[in-house]
Structures are given as structure tokens and as C-alpha cells.
C-alpha positions in Angstrom: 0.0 0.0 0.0 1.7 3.3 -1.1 1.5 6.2 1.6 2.1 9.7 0.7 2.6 13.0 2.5 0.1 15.9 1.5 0.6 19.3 2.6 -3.4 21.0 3.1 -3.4 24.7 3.8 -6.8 25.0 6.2 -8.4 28.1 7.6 -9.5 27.4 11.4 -11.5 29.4 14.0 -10.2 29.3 17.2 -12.2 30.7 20.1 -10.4 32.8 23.0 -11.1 32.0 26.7 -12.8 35.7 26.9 -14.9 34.6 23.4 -16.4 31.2 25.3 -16.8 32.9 28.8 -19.0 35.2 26.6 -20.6 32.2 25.5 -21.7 30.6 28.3 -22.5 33.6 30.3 -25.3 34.1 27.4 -26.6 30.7 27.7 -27.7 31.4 31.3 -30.6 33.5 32.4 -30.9 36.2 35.0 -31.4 33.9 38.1 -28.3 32.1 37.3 -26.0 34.4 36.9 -25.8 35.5 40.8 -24.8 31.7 41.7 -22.3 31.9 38.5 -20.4 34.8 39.9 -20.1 33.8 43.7 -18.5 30.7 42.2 -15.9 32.9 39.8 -15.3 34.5 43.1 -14.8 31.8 45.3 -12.0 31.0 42.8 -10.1 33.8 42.0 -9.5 35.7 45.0 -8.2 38.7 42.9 -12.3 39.6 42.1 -14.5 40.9 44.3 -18.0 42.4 44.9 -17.3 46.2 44.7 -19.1 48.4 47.4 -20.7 51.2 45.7 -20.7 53.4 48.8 -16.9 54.0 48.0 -15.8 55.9 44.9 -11.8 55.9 45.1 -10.6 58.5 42.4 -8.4 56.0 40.7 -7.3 57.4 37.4 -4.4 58.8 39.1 -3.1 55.4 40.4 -3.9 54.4 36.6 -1.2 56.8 35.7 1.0 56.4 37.7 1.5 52.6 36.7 1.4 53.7 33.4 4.7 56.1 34.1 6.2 52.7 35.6 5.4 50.7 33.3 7.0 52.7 30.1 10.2 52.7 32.3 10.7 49.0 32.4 8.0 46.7 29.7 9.6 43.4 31.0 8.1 39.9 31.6 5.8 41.2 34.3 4.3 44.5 32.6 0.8 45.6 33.8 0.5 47.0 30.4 -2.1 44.6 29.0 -4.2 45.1 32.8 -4.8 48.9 31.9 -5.8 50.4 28.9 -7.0 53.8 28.3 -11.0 52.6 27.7 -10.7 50.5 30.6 -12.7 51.5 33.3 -11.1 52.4 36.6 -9.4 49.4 38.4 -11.8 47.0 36.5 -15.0 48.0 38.1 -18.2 46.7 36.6 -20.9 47.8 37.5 -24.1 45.6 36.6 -26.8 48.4 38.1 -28.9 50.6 35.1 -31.2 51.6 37.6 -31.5 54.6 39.7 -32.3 54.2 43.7 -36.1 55.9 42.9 -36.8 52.9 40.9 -40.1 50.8 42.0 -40.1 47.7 39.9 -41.1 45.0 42.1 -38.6 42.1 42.3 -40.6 38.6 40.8 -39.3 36.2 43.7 -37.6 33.1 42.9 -38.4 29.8 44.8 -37.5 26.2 43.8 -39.8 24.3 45.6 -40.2 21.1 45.9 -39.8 18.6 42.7 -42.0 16.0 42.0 -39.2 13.5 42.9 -38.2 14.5 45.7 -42.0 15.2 46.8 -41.8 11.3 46.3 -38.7 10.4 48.4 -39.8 12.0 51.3 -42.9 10.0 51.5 -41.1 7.0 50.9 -39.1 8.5 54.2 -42.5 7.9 56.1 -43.5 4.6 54.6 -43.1 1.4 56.7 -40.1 -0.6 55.1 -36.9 -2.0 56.2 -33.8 -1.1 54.4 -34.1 -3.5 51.9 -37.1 -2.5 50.4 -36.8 1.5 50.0 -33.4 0.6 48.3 -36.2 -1.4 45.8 -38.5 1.4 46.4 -36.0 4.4 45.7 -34.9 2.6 42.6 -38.9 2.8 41.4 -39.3 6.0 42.2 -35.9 6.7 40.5 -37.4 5.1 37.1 -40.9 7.7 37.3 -41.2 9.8 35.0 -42.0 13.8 35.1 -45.3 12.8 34.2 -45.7 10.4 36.8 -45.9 7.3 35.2 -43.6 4.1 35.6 -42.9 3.5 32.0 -40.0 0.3 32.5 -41.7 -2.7 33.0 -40.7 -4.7 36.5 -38.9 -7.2 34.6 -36.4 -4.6 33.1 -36.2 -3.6 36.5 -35.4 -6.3 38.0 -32.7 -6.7 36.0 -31.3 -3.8 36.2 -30.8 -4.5 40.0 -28.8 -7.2 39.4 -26.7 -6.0 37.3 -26.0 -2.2 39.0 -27.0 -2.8 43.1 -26.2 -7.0 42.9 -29.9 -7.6 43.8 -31.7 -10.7 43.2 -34.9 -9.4 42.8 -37.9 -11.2 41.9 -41.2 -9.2 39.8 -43.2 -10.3 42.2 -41.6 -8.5 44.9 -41.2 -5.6 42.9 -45.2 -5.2 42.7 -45.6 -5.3 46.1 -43.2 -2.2 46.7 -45.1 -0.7 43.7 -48.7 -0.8 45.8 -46.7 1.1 48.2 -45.7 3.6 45.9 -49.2 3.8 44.4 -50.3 4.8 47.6 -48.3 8.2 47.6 -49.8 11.5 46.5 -50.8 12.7 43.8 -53.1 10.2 43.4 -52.2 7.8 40.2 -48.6 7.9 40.8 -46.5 5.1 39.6 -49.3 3.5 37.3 -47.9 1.8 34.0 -50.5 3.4 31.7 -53.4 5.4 31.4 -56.0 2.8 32.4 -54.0 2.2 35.5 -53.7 6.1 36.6 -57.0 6.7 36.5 -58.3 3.6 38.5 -55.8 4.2 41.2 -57.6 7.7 41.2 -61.1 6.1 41.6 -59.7 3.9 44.2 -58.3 6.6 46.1 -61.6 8.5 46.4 -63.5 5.5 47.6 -67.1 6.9 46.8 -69.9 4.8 45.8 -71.1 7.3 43.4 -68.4 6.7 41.4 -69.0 2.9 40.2 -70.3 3.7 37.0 -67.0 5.4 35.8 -64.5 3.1 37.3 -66.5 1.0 35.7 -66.3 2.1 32.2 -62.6 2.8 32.5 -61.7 -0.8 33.9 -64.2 -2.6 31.7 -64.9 0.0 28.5 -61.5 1.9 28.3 -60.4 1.3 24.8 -64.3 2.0 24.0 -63.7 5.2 26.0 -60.5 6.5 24.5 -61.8 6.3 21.6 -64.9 8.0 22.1 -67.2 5.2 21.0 -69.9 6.3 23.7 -72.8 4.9 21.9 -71.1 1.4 22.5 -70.8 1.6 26.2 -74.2 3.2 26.4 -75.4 0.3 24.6 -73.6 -1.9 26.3 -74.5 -0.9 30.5 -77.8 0.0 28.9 -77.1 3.6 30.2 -79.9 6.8 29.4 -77.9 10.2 27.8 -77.5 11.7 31.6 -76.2 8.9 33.1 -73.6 8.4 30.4 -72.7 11.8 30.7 -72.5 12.3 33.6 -70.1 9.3 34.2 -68.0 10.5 31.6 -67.9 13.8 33.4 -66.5 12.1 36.1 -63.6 10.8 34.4 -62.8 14.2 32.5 -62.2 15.6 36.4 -59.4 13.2 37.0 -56.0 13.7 36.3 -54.4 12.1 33.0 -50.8 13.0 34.2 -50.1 13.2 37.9 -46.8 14.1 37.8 -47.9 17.3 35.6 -48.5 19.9 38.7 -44.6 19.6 39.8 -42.9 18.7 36.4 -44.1 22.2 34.8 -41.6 25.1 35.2 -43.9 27.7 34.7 -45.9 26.5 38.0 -46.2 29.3 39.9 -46.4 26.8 42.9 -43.2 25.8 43.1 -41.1 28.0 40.8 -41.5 32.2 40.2 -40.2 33.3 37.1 -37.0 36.3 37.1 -37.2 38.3 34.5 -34.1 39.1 32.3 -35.8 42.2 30.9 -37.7 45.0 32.5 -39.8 46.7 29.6 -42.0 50.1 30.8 -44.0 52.0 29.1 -43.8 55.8 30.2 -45.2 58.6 28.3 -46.4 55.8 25.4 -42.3 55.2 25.2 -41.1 51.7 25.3 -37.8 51.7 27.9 -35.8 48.6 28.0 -33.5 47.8 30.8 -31.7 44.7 32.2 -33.1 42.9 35.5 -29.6 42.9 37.4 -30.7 43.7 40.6 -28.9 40.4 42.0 -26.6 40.4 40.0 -23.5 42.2 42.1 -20.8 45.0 41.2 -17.4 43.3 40.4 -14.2 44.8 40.8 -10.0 43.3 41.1 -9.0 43.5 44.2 -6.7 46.7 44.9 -4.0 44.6 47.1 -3.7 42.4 44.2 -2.7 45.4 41.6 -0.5 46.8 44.5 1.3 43.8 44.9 1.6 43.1 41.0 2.7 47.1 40.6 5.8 45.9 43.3 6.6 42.9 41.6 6.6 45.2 38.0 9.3 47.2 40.2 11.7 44.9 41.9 12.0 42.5 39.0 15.6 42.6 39.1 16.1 41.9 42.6 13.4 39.0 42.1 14.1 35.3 43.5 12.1 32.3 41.9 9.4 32.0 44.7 8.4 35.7 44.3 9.0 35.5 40.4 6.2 32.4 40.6 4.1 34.6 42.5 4.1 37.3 40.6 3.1 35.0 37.5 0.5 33.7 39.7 -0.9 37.2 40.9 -0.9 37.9 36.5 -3.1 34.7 35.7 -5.9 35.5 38.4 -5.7 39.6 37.3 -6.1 38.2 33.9 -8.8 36.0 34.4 -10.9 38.5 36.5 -10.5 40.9 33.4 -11.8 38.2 31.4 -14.8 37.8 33.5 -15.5 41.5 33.4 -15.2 42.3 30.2 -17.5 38.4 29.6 -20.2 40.2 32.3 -20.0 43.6 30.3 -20.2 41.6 27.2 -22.8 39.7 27.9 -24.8 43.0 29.2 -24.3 44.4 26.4 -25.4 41.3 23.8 -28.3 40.9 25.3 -29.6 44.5 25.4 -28.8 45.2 21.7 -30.2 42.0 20.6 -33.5 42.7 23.0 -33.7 46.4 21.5 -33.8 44.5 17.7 -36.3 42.3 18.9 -38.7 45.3 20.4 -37.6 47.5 17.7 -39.5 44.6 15.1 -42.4 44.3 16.5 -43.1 47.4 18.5 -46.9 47.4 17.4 -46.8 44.6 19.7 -45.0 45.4 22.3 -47.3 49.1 22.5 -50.5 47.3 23.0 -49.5 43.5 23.5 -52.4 42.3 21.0 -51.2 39.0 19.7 -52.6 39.3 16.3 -50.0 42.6 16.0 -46.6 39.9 16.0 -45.2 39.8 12.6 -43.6 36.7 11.7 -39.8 36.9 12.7 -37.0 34.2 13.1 -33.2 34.3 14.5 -31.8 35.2 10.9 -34.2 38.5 10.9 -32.3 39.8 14.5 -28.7 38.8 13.6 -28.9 40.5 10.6 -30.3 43.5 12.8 -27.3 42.9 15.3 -24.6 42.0 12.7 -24.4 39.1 15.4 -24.5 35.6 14.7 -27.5 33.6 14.5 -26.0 31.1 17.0 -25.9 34.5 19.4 -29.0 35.3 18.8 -30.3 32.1 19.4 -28.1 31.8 22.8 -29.8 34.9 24.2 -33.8 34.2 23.5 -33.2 30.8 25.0 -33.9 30.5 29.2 -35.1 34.4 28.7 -37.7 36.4 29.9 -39.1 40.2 29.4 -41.3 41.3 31.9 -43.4 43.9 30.0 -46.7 46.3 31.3 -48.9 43.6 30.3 -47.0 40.3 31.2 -43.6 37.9 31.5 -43.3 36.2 28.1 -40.3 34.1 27.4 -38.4 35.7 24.3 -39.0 32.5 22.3 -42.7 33.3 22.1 -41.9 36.3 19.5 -40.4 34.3 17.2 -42.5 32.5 14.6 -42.6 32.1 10.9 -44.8 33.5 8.1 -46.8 32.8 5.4 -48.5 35.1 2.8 -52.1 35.6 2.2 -53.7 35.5 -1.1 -53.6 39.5 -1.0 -50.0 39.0 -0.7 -49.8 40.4 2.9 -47.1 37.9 5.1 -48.4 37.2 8.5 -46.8 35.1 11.3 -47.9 31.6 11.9 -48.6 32.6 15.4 -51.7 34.8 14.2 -53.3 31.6 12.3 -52.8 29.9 15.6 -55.1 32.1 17.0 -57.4 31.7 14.8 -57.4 28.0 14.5 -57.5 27.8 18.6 -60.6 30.4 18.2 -62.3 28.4 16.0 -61.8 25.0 18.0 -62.9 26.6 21.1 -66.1 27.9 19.3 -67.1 24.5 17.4 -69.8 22.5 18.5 -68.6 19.8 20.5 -70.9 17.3 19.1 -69.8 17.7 15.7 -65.6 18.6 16.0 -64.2 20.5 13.1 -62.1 18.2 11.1 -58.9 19.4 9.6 -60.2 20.0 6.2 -63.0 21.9 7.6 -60.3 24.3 9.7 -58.5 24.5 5.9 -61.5 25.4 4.5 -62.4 28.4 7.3 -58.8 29.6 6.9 -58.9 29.9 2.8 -62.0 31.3 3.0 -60.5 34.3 5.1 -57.5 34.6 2.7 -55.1 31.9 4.1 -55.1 29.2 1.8 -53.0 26.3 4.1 -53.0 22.8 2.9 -54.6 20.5 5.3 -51.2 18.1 6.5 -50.1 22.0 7.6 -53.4 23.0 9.7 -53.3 19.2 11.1 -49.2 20.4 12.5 -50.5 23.6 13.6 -52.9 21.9 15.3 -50.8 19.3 17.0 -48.4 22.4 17.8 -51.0 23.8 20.1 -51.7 20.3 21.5 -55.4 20.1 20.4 -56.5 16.5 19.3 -58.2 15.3 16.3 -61.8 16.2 15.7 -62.9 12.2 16.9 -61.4 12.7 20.7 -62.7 16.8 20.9 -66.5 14.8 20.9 -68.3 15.9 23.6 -71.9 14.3 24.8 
């Protein structure tokens, strides 16, 4: 086999540390970034929060190492730590609000997840070690949801392979009755069927027969909406049939849902990333950094390095090594003050762009007012890159005069009417969730009916695309929207 030697010429993009810093400082929202500095802190002792209360004229000091520096630009030179649009001894500060301000901070609490909701239940249920190990490992294989999708087969093998456990299914289902006894009612059931009887047999009422019945004995019958079948079947009048089926509509499909949703007020309050007012019918942006702390490097540290850029003659290798040590942590605190200002900066251009596009929303916050706008229309606003731009809308939030949106919810595509007019996707949304919630439940629009409605007010949209539209807003086909 004959090998040769190729020379290839290839132009690669390497990113600085300062350029991913940026990066991941974008990724993460508002309420993250508190937690992210503190760390950054913790680990370079040269930053530090700055106290506002004291304003140290500094340009001076900034001279004077200047002066020292153009005597002697050796190996330890502060030269690259101080350049003249630097601000003062590196302070940052993260504030763009004045002390009169009144916005009312959106409190942040975690809460309890579902899972954990779980394990300490299981803390109060009767079993020895053995089984909450069993028990833990269940829990461990529910899903947000709430449902135990694994069989107890898989389980069980799973055990003996990772914990050395001979397990056998049967012992398995008895720690699942346990779990099926925790709250929210439902938990832990394999399927559908099984969630919703464990619900029935939770409430223990009487009254309830007729349903548990229809869902243990009529559930495909059910699902499917064949209610003439099981009214035929338990020889049922209209009222009794419906109002059975009422009482399965009350119970909860997915008990797992209340803890697993972020936007649950319950357990989780949303921090804005954007504050937008609107004073004297002007839209004014800022930046939610009121927990988010002034930074600043630490003046002992630029002392000590200004002595070391002094005596660097007279310099032994311990002090030589600390010196390059004091360099690397000024350096990386610039890094992370310039990524912080950066970052500030990013998002409130790319915020503007986004306001600036679809003001007539933002004036009024009438949905119908969005124009149809995607990633490529703001980083060509921006002259950033889509990737950016895509980097900031994710995790964020505005909070604007008429609600907290996350900034994903302004983007959408378009399509053009028959007139020729482009309007976003989101608008025939609306008007395909309008005309759902208006039908007669007896008699569900089908999706060619929906295409028809939409052509005949200018939007001519195949059905296959009203049918994704459809699913997109989580509304089922015409057959299970029936309704007695």
C-alpha cells in the first residue's frame, strides 16, 4: 500500500477564553447568573464584589503605573491590565437603575420537585432497608409525568446487574402498591387505564362505580370515544352516560404534571431578564440585574503586582512564581468582566432589535400585532451571529406592562395571504384555537373543515399544515374533541 505525504493549507477558528466565557455567560438566564459569579469569586481571590458606597478616584493610580510601566516593559508588565478605555481598576458595574426605581422584584423559589415530593414519602412509609433501596430505585425510574414507563422485569434486571440484587417481579409489585399509595393520586401506574383507576380507588365513593366502571371494563371504548357502545352496552340513558364520563374528565391524565411544569407558579417564580416600561407611550428597556452584584479586582492584588513590575531585578524564583500567579488571576478576573459587560451588552442590543421589530406589539401586547420573525431577521439587525442570537432568546424572559413572556414566544414564521400580505404563523394559531374553542362539541371540526375556514379568510393552508398547527398547540383530532 503506497503512503504519501500531503501538505493542506486550512483556515481554522479558534475561540479565546474571553470569546467562550461570553458564551456561556449568554446561555444562562438572570437567576443564574448570581450563583455563577459567587463561584468565579470563590476561585479567583483577585475579584470581588465592589461596594458602591466608595468611589476611590483612581485614574491617578492608573497613571501612575502607566509612568512605571513605560520605564521598564519586561516579563511582568501591567501593560495589558490597563488600557485607556478600561474602566477604573476594573469596576463593573451591573446596576442601570436609579435608587427611585419601584419595579417589584418577581421572587424566585424552587420548591419542591416532584421526585423529591416522592422520596420523602417514601421517608415515612413502613419498610426496612431492603425495600426502600427497591423502592427508591422505582421511584428513580418515574417519569415527570408520573408514570412508571419500564416494565418490573427490566427492573429487576437492572438491580442485578448495577445494586447486585436478586430481585424477583413479584416482589417488585408489592413495593409498587406502596408507591401507588403516595400523592398525587395515580402515581406510579404503567399506563393510562391504570392512573386513573388508582384515582377512583383513592376516592372511595360509591357514586363513582359507573365510571370506574367504564374505565376498567370500557376503556379502549372510552378513549376512543365510542360512547354509543358503552351506552349500549350498561344499557345507560344520555344523563347517566354523561355524567359518568364527566366524572372521568375531572381526573387527572398525568399526575406528575403539577410539579414537572416550570412555569408553576407553585413551586417555581419566574426572574425576568428584561424589565420593559412603558412611560409617556415610550417603550424603555433595561436589564433585571438587581442580583446580579458589582465586580471589581481587588486593589491589594494590583498593588502587589505594581511591586513585583518594580523589583523585578532583585526577584528570587518564589516571588518570580508569585508574581506569574498574581498575573493569571488579574487576567482572568479581566476576562470575567469584560465576559459580564459583554454579555450585558449582547443581550440588550439583541433585546432592543427584537422590540424595535415588533413594537406594534409590544405598544399594545395584541397577539394578532406579531409579525412573523426568526433568529436570521435579529442577527442581521445585530450584525451578530444567529447562534448568538439564538443563545440569548433561549432560558429568557421580558417582563413587559402587560405580562412575563419568554423571548421565544416572538419568534414565529410566516406565510403570505392571497392579497399577498405575510403574517406570522402565530396569528393563524389564534385563529385556529378560536375556531376549536367555538365549534360544537358534538360535531368537532375536522382538519379540512379548519383549511376550509382559513382559505376562505384569505389563508389558503393545505390540510397536513393545519393538522401540524394543530398538533403544535396540543389540540386533538376532531374524533377525541366529541363531547356528549
Amino acid at each position: 500500500m503506497e503512503q504519501k505525504l500531503t501538505l493542506q493549507q486550512k483556515l481554522l477558528q479558534k475561540l479565546s477564553p474571553q470569546q467562550i466565557q461570553v458564551i456561556k455567560l449568554l446561555e444562562i438566564p438572570t437567576i443564574q447568573l448570581e450563583q455563577r459569579i459567587k463561584k468565579e469569586i470563590e476561585e479567583n481571590p483577585v475579584l470581588e464584589f465592589s461596594d458602591e458606597n466608595q468611589q476611590n478616584d483612581e485614574d491617578g493610580e492608573a497613571s501612575e503605573l502607566k509612568s512605571e510601566e513605560d520605564k521598564d516593559n519586561e516579563e511582568f508588565s501591567v501593560d495589558d491590565y490597563w488600557e485607556d478605555d478600561e474602566i477604573p481598576n476594573y469596576k463593573l458595574s451591573a446596576r442601570n437603575y436609579s435608587p427611585d426605581d419601584k419595579h417589584v422584584d418577581i421572587p424566585f423559589s424552587v420548591g419542591t420537585t416532584f421526585h423529591e415530593y416522592l422520596y420523602e414519602q417514601l421517608g415515612l412509609a413502613y419498610l426496612d432497608e431492603r425495600q426502600k433501596i427497591l423502592a427508591e430505585y422505582i421511584i428513580g425510574n418515574i417519569d415527570e409525568d408520573g408514570y412508571l414507563r419500564r416494565d418490573l422485569l427490566s427492573i429487576s434486571d437492572d438491580l442485578a446487574f448495577t445494586q447486585n440484587m436478586e430481585v424477583e417481579v413479584h416482589e417488585l409489585e408489592v413495593i409498587l402498591e406502596t408507591v401507588h399509595d403516595f400523592d398525587p393520586p395515580g402515581v406510579g401506574a404503567r399506563d393510562l387505564r391504570e392512573c386513573l383507576l388508582l384515582q377512583f380507588k383513592r376516592k372511595n365513593d360509591p357514586t363513582l362505580e359507573l365510571p370506574e366502571q367504564i374505565i376498567r371494563d370500557y376503556f379502549n371504548e372510552f378513549t376512543k370515544k365510542h360512547y354509543e357502545k358503552i351506552q349500549r352496552k350498561l344499557d345507560l340513558t344520555d344523563e347517566e352516560l354523561k355524567n359518568g364520563i364527566n366524572e372521568i374528565l375531572k381526573l387527572n391524565p398525568k399526575p406528575g404534571s403539577s410539579y414537572s411544569n416550570p412555569l408553576n407558579k407553585s413551586n417555581q417564580h419566574i426572574v425576568p431578564d428584561f424589565i420593559l416600561e412603558l412611560i409617556d407611550n415610550e417603550l424603555q428597556l433595561s436589564l433585571n440585574q438587581r442580583n446580579v452584584p458589582d465586580l471589581k479586582i481587588n486593589d491589594n492584588y494590583m498593588d502587589m503586582l505594581k511591586t513585583f513590575n518594580q523589583s523585578k531585578k532583585t526577584q528570587n524564583r518564589p516571588q518570580k512564581e508569585a508574581a506569574v500567579f498574581v498575573k493569571q488571576k488579574i487576567d482572568s478576573a479581566r476576562w470575567f468582566i469584560d465576559a459580564i459587560r459583554q454579555r450585558q451588552q449582547t443581550l440588550m442590543v439583541t433585546m432592543s432589535e427584537i422590540i424595535n421589530f415588533q413594537k406594534a406589539y409590544f405598544m399594545e401586547g395584541d397577539e394578532t400585532r406579531l409579525k412573523p420573525m426568526i433568529l436570521k431577521d435579529i442577527a442581521e439587525r445585530t450584525g451578530l451571529d444567529i447562534s448568538t442570537i439564538s443563545r440569548v432568546s433561549n432560558s429568557k424572559y421580558i417582563q413587559t406592562h402587560f405580562g412575563i413572556y419568554p423571548l421565544k414566544y416572538f419568534f414565529s414564521e410566516g406565510l403570505q395571504k392571497d392579497d399577498g400580505e405575510e403574517v406570522s404563523t402565530r396569528e393563524i394559531k389564534k385563529i385556529l384555537q378560536d375556531c376549536i374553542d367555538n365549534e360544537d362539541k358534538k360535531k368537532p371540526l375536522t382538519d379540512e373543515k379548519l383549511a376550509q375556514i382559513l382559505k376562505e379568510k384569505s389563508y389558503n393552508i393545505a390540510r397536513r399544515t393545519v393538522a401540524k398547527y394543530r398538533e403544535q398547540l396540543n389540540i386533538p383530532v376532531a374524533r377525541l374533541r366529541k363531547k356528549l
